[in-house]
C-alpha positions in Angstrom: 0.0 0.0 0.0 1.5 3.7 -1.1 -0.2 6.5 0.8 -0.9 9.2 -1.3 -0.7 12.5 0.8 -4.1 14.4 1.1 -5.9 11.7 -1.4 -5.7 8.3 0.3 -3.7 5.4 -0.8 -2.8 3.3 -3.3 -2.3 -0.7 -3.7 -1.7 -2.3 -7.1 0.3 -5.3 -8.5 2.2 -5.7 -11.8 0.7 -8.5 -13.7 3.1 -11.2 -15.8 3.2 -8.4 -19.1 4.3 -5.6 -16.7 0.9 -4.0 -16.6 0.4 -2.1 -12.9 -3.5 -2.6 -12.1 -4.5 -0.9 -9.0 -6.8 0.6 -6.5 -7.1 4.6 -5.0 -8.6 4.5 -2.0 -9.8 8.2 -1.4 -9.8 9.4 2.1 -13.6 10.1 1.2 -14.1 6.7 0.4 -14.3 6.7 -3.1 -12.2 3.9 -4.8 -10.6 4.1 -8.5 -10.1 1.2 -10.3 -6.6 2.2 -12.8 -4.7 0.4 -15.4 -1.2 1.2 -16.7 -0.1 1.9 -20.5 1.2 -1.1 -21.7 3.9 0.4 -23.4 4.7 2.6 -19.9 3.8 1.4 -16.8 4.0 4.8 -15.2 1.5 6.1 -17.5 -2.5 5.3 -16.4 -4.6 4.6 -19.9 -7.5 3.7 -18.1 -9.3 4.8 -14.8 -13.3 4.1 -14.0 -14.5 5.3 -10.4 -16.2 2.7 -8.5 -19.4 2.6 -6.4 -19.3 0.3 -3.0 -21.8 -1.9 -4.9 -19.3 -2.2 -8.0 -16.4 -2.7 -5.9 -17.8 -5.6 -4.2 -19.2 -7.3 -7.7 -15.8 -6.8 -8.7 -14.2 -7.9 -6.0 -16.6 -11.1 -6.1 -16.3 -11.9 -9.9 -13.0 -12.2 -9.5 -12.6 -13.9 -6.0 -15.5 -16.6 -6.5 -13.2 -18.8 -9.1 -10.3 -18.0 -6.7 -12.0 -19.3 -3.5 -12.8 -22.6 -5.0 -9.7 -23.5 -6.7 -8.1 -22.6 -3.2 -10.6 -25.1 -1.5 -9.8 -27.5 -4.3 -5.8 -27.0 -3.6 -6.3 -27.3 0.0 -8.5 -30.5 0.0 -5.8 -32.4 -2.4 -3.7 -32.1 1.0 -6.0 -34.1 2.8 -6.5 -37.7 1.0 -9.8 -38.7 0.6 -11.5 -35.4 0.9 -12.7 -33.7 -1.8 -14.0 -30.2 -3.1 -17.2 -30.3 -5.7 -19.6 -27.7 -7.1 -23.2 -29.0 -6.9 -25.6 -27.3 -9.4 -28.9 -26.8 -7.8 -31.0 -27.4 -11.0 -34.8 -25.5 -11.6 -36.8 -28.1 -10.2 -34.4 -29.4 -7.2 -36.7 -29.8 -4.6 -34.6 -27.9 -2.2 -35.2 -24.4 -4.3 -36.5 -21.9 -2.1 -35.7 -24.0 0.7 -32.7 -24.0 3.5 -29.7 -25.4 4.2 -30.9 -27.0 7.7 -33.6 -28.8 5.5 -31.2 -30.9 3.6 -29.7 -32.4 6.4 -26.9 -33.1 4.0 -24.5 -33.1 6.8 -26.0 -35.8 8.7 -27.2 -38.0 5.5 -23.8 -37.7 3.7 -21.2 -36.6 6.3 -20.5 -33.6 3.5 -19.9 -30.2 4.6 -21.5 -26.9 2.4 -19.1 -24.7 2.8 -19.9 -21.9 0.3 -22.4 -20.7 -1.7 -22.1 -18.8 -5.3 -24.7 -17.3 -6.4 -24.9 -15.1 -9.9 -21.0 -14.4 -9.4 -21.1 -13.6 -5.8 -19.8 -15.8 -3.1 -21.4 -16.9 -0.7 -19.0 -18.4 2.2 -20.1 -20.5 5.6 -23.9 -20.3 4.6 -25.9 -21.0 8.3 -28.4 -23.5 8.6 -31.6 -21.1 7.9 -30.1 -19.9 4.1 -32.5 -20.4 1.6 -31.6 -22.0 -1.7 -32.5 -20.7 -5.3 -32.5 -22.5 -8.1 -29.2 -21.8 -10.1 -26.7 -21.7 -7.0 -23.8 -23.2 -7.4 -23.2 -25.3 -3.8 -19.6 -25.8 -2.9 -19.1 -28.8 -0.8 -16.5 -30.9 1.0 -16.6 -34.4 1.8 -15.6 -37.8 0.7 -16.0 -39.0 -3.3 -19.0 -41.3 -2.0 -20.5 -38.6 0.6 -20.2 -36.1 -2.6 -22.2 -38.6 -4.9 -25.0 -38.6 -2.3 -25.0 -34.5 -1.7 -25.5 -34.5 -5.6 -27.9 -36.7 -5.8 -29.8 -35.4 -2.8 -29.4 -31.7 -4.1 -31.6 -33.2 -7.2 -34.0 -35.2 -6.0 -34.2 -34.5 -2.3 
């Protein structure tokens, strides 16, 4: 993080073709999403403000692919544990319906750990969130305890 005297501050990162991409924070609160010249990194060639709202669509857009491939990673350290994404499909009888009513932990010993849902994660979902069809249900558990949460998650 740079501060930037009477504006805020400033964190970026250079990506692999020596592009900076960065945030300004604005002591108002105000953020600033910037991107570098390609041809000079110390030049800015593109800058968009950024509502709270946007930041945190951003923020999840990016960070929802990120959080499960992490979860994957960190399950392959522990053998015979997995990470899956469940589909809830239109239809599932568990659409507009909680967590607690699945009972998944107890039928299938799996673990939801996160929910994504259009783009926005989820994580830790407590036993009275609701379902919609579409979510995308991130799970832990054994190969056989994650065949059952699938098949549960479409036919109940």
């Amino acid at each position: 993080m740079t501060p930037l005297p009477g504006l805020g501050t400033q964190q970026e990162f250079t990506t692999d073709s020596g592009r900076r991409i960065g945030v300004i924070t604005y002591r108002d609160g105000r953020m600033e999403l910037i991107v570098s010249d390609p041809r000079d990194p110390d030049k800015i060639c593109a800058a968009t403000d950024l509502t709270g709202e946007e930041t945190n669509t951003l923020a999840n857009l990016l960070g929802a692919p990120q959080l499960v491939r992490q979860l994957s990673e960190q399950q392959r350290e522990v053998t015979g544990v997995t990470t899956w994404q469940l589909p809830l499909p239109p239809g599932s009888p568990f659409d507009g319906r909680t967590l607690g009513e699945t009972e998944m932990r107890t039928r299938t010993s799996v673990s939801i750990v996160a929910v994504i849902r259009d783009g926005s994660v989820l994580p830790s979902p407590r036993p009275d969130f609701v379902f919609a069809a579409g979510d995308l249900v991130v799970v832990v558990g054994t190969a056989e305890g994650l065949r059952a949460a699938g098949e549960i998650m479409e036919n109940g």
